[in-house]
C-alpha positions, 0 to 999 in steps of 0.5 A: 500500500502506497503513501505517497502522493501523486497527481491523479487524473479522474475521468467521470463520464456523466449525464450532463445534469444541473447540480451534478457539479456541485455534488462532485466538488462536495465529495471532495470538500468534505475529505478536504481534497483540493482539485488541481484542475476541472475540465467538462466536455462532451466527450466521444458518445453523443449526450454524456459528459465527461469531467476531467479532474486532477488531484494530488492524494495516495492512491487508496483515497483515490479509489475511495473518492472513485467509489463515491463518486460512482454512487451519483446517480447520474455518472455512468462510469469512473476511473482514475490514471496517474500522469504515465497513463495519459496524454494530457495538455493544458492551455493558457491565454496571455494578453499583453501590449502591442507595442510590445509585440513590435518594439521588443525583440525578445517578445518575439523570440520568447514566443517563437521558443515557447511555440506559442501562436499569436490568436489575435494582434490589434493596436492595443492589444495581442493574445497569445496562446500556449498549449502544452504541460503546466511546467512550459506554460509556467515557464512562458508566464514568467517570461512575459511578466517581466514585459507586463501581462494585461491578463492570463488565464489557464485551462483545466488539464485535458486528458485520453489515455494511452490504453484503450478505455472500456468506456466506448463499449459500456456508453454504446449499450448505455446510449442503445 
């Protein structure tokens, strides 16, 4: 039995219904758990959700979480992967000057080396996007902070994994 924490990246395949948010951060709130990171999307069936969640805990409470978390009427399935199971990015938005953009060079070079693209450049401001591991876009944050960020905002983690999931064949008769 493991101690040691490790991020763990919970995928909850749902119903999309009102309040089932609430009660999935409830179940951590009340083993004061926080969640590193929340993305819901559609996921790869027509009409179910899927809830993409990120912690840091032992892998025990893990499947804990996982058992109570499959009580909700409304989930389907659950499962949970450590970080070597999946193929996961993130991404952010930085917003900063145009002048910026065009008088310093190294603007230029930090985001030709960071692989970030330019979304969108208009007099006062340009937007720039960076998806990849949360360490690059750390990286890339504090970087054009010494220029000055207007605003940023980071995603929650997206994640597949590398095995193939048995999730596809359980939504299919779920959906029949």
């Amino acid at each position: 039995m493991s101690t040691e924490r490790n991020l763990y990246t919970i995928s909850v395949y749902t119903e999309n219904n009102i309040g089932l948010l609430n009660r999935i951060s409830a179940i951590f709130q009340r083993r004061h758990i926080n969640i590193e990171s929340l993305n819901i999307s559609p996921s790869e069936i027509d009409g179910v959700a899927k809830f993409t969640i990120v912690v840091n805990m032992i892998e025990d409470n893990v499947k804990k979480i996982i058992g109570q978390i499959e009580k909700q009427v409304e989930v389907i399935k659950a499962y949970y992967h450590d970080d070597e199971a999946t193929i996961y990015q993130i991404s952010g938005l930085f917003k900063i000057k145009s002048e910026l953009l065009f008088e310093e060079r190294q603007i230029q070079n930090i985001i030709k080396e960071s692989n970030a693209r330019i979304v969108t450049v208009n007099k006062d401001f340009f937007v720039l996007e960076k998806s990849g591991k949360k360490a690059e876009l750390v990286e890339l944050h504090q970087k054009l902070s010494a220029f000055g960020i207007m605003q940023y905002t980071r995603s929650g983690r997206i994640a597949v994994t590398k095995e193939e999931m048995k999730i596809s064949t359980l939504l299919e008769t779920y959906h029949n």
